[in-house]
N, C-alpha and C positions, 0 to 999 in steps of 0.2 A: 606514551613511549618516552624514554629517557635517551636524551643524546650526549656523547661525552663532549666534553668542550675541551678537547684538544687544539682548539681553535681561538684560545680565550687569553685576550690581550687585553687587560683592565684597563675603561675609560676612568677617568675623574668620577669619583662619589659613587664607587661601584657595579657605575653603569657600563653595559659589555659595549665595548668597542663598534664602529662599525664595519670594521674586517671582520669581527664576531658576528655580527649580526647576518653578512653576507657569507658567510660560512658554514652557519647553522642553515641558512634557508636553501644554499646550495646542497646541502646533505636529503633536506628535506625534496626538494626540485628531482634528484639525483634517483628518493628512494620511489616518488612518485610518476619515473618515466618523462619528465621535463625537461631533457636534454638541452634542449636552447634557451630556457630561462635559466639552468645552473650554467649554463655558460657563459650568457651575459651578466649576471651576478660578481661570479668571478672575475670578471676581466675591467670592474668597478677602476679609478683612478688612485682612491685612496694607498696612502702605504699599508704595505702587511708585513706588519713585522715579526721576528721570530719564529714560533710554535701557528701563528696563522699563516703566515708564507709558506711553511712548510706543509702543512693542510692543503692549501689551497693547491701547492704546484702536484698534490699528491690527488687532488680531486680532477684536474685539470686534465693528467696523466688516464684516471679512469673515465673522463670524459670521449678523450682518444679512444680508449680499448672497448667502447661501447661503442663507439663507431666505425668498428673496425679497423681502425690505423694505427697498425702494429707499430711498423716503422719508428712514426711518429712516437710512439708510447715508451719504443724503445730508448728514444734519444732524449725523453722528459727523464725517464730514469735513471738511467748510467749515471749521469752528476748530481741527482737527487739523493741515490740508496744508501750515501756515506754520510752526509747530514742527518738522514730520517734516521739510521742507527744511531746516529751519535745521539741523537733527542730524546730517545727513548718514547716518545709519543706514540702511544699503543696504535690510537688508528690508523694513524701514515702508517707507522712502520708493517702493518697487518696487509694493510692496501697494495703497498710496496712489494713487499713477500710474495702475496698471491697473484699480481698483476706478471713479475716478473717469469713466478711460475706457470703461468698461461701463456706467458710470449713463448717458456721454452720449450711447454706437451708444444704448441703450434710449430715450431722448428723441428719437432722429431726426436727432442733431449728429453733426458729423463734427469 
């Protein structure tokens, strides 16, 4: 399986960052039902910058909505969805679209 690296913030000599590194394995945690290992992953100290900050607060988001905390997923969003457009980084922005679209079938919007 091939994963995008929307998350890829170049170390020195090539080697993926390790905001990369915990972002690939959060994807990975995420598709194998490991909710609290992708979530301690993510919540690592390191800086995330750019194209993995934005990953991250977008996996972070679908950690909520897996938990059922709308609310909560609501309010990762709203200040997230105008960055993640602006990036044009295909998986946020996919993640974004379809999370927001779930908060609004649950609200009763179409």
């Amino acid at each position: 399986m091939t994963l995008t690296t929307d998350c890829s913030t170049p170390a020195p000599h090539g080697l993926p960052s390790r905001g990369t590194q915990q972002c690939a394995q959060s994807i990975l945690d995420l598709i194998q039902g490991r909710l609290g290992g992708m979530f301690a992953r993510l919540q690592h100290d390191e800086p995330w910058p750019g194209a993995t900050r934005l990953t991250r607060d977008t996996l972070v988001a679908q950690f909520f909505y897996e938990r059922n905390e709308a609310d909560t997923v609501h309010n990762l969003l709203i200040p997230l969805f105008p960055d993640v457009r602006q990036s044009r980084l295909t998986d946020p922005v996919i993640i974004v679209h379809l999370l927001m679209a779930r908060l609004a079938l649950q609200r009763g919007e179409r």
